[in-house]
N, C-alpha and C positions, 0 to 999 in steps of 0.2 A: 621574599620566601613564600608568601602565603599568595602570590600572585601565581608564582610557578607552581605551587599543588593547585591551586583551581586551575590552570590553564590544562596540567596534566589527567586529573581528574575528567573533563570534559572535553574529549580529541573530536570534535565533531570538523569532516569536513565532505569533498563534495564526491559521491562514489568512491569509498575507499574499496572496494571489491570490484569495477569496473561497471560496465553498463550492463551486465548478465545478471543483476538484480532486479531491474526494471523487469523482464519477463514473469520472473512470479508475482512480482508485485503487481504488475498491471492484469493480469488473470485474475488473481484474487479479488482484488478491487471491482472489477467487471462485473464477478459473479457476486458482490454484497450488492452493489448498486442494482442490478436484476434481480434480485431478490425483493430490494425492497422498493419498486415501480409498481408492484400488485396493490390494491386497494383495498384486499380481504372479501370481496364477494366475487371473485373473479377466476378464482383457482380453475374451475373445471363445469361445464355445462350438462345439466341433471336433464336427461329424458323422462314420461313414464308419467306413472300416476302421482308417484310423490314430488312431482313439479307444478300436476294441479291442485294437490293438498298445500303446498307451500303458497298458493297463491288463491285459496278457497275459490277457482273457477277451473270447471274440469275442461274449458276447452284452450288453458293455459297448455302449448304444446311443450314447451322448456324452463328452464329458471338457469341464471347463473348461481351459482354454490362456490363460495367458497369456506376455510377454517373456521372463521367466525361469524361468518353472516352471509348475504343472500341478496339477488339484485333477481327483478322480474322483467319480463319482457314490455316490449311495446306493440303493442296493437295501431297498425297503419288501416284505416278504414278504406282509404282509398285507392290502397295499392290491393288491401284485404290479406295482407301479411303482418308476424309479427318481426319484429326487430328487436337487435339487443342494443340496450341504451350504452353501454361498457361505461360508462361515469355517471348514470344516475346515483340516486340513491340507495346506499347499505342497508337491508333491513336485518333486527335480529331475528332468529332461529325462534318458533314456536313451541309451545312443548309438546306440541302434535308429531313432533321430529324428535324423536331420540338419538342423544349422543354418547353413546358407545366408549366402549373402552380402546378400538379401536382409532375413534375419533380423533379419544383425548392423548393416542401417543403420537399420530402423526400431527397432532399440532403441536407437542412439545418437541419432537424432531424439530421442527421447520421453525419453530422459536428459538432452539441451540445452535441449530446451524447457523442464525444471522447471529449469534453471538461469537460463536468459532471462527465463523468466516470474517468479521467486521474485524474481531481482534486481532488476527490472523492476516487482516494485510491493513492494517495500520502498523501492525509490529513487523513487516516486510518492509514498507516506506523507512522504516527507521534505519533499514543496514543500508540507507543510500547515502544516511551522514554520518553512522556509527560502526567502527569495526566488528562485525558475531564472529566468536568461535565457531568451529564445525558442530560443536555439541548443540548452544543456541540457534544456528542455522539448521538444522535436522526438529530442532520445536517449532521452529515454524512449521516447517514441512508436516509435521505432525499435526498440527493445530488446525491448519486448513484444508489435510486429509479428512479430519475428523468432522469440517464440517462439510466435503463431497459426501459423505456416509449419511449423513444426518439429512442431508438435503432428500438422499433419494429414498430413504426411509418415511418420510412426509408422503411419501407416493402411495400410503399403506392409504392413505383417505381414502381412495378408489374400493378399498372393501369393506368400508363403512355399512351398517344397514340401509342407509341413505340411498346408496348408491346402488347396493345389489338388491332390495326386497320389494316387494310389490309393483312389481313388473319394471322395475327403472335401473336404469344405468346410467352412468358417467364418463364423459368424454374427455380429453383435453382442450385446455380452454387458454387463456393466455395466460394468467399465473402460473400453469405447471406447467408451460412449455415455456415461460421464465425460468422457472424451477430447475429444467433439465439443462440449460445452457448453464444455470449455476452450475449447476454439480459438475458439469463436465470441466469448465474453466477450473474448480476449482482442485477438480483431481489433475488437469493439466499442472498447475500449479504446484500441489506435492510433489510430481514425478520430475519437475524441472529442478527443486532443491535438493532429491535424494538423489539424481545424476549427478550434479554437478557443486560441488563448493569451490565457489569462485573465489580464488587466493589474495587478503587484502595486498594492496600495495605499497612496497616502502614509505614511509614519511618523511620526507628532506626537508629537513630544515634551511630556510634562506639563510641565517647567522650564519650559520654553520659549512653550507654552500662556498659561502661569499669568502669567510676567511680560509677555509680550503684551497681559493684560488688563487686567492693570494700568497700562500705560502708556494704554490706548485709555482706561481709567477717569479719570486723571489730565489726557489733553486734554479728555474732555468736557466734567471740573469746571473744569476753568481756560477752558474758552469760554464756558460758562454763568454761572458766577461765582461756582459752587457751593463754591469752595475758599478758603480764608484767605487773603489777603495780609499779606505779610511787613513790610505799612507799618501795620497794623492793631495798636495799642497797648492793651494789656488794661486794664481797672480793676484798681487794687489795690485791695481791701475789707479793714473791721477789720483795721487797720495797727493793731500791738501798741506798746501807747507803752515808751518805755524808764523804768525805775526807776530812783529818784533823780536826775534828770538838773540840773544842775547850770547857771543861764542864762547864757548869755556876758557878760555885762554884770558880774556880778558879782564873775568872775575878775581877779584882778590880779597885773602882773607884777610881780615881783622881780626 
């Protein structure tokens, strides 16, 4: 008894909605995993004056910038170019650099949205071995809306003071043009669950299967005639005589 409530409690098996879950799920997944390939000074490539304040040399021509930190260029003497390292070293933010109220929402955006997003298609992989209702499959769909919105809200960085004041601006850079592949993957993602709820599929049971066919096999043979009847008396062959046996006639009573 207590075998069949666990076994019922727990229906896990393999797609029960068909293979039209893999679509959100693998969108979603896509866009957490680009999200999080950035290394925090990478977001977006600062021009201007405040990339030679970030680097106290004024013939510093750029800086990578990203949410939390900052990466400086490379000076090639013998090409007499600078290059960007893209995996050096993080540096943190000076307090020569103000961070704004601005700053601090688009880096709480782009902190929610790898939380929306990540939870949001881990809780997608799960309806490939667990039956969702339409109501739970429509929270997904919500969950990983919320975090396309959140992703592209993060974009508010670009009107950071950082970016607009003393003569500098901000470009795209490889984190936010990760960024926008998230967002996009990720609203592809809601709009494939709120189109469509893919209908689980029956559960047959083998037992159940098996003796089903057996019974359909047992009317066939009993309407055809394929089956023995129970009035049907066998031959007995070479019947073993008894030894010694003794004829009745010859018995006598005392």
């Amino acid at each position: 008894m207590s075998s069949g409530r666990q076994s019922a409690g727990c229906d896990c098996r393999l797609l029960p909605h068909g293979a039209y879950i893999l679509i959100p799920a693998v969108l979603s997944t896509a866009a957490w995993i680009g999200s999080l390939l950035q290394d925090g000074c990478d977001y977006a490539s600062l021009h201007g004056n405040n990339a030679a304040l970030l680097s106290g040399d004024s013939t510093t021509p750029f800086a990578e910038v990203g949410l939390s930190a900052y990466r400086l260029p490379v000076y090639n003497q013998e090409s007499n170019t600078w290059t960007e390292p893209l995996r050096g070293a993080c540096l943190m933010y000076p307090p020569s650099i103000p961070i704004d109220g601005t700053w601090k929402f688009a880096k709480g955006c782009a902190f929610f949205a790898l939380v929306f997003g990540g939870g949001g298609a881990l809780f997608l992989w799960f309806s490939s071995c667990f039956v969702f209702g339409p109501g739970t499959w429509r929270w997904a769909g919500y969950e990983v809306l919320i975090a396309s919105i959140l992703q592209t809200l993060a974009f508010t960085f670009f009107n950071t003071a950082m970016c607009k004041t003393n003569d500098s601006h901000c470009s795209l850079f490889i984190g936010s043009k990760l960024d926008i592949m998230a967002s996009v993957f990720w609203f592809a993602s809601a709009m494939s669950i709120f189109l469509k709820y893919p209908n689980p599929t029956p559960k047959v049971s083998f037992g159940a299967s098996t003796s089903r066919a057996h019974r359909q096999g047992g009317d066939e043979g009993g309407a055809t005639g394929g089956g023995l009847s129970s009035d049907v008396t066998l031959p007995v062959e070479n019947a073993i005589p008894v030894e010694n046996e003794i004829p009745a006639s010859s018995l006598e009573i005392i």
